[in-house]
N, C-alpha and C positions, 0 to 999 in steps of 0.2 A: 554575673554577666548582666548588664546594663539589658534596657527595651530596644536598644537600636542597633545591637548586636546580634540581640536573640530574632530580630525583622528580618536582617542581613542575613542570617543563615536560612531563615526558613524560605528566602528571595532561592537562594543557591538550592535550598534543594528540591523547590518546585520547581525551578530551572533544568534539573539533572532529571528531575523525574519528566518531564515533558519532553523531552531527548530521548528518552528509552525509549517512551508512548509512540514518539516520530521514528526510530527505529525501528520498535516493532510493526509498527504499520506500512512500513515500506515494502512496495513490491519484490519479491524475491522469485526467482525462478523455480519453477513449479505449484505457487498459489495460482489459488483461483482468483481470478480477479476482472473487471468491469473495464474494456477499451473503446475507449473514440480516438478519433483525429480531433475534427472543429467542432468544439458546441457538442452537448450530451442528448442530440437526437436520436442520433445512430449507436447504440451502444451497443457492445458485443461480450457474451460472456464467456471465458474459458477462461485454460489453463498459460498461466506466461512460461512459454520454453523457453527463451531468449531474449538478456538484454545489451541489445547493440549499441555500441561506442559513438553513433554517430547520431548527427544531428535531423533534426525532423523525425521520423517513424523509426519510432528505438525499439520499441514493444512487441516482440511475434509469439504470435501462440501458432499452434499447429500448419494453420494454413494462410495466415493474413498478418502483416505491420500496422501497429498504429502507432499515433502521436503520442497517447496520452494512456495513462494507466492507475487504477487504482483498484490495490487490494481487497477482496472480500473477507471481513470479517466478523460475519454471523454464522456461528457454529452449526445453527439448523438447518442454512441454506447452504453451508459446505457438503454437509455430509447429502444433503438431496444431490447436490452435483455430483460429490463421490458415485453414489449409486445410480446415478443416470449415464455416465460416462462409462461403467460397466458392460 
């Protein structure tokens, strides 16, 4: 196998592997995770119940819509929430 084949593959499978990374880190219903609407002044944290089909505030956790949403993915600040949500 030539140099620019063995390039090509490692292109594809840093590619495939950054795909999971972006899957895994997608919000899924029932992560804890970080919501705004405009701009990350307001930010709110909880649990995502629901994500709606529709355009502008897709995002509900228990009692509010937002725009925008992004998963919590630090295992020591999960498990705090776990237990404060107790």
């Amino acid at each position: 196998m030539n140099l620019k084949t063995q390039l090509e593959n490692v292109k594809k499978e840093v590619e495939r592997i950054e795909k999971l990374i972006q899957e895994e880190n997608k919000p899924k219903v029932g992560d804890w995770c970080k919501f705004w609407d405009n701009g990350k002044s307001n930010v709110c944290i909880g649990k995502l119940r629901l994500i709606l089909k529709t355009a502008g505030y897709k995002y509900q956790t228990s009692n509010s819509t937002f725009k925008n949403c992004k998963k919590i993915t630090n295992p020591e600040l999960i498990k705090l929430l776990e237990n404060e949500s107790k």
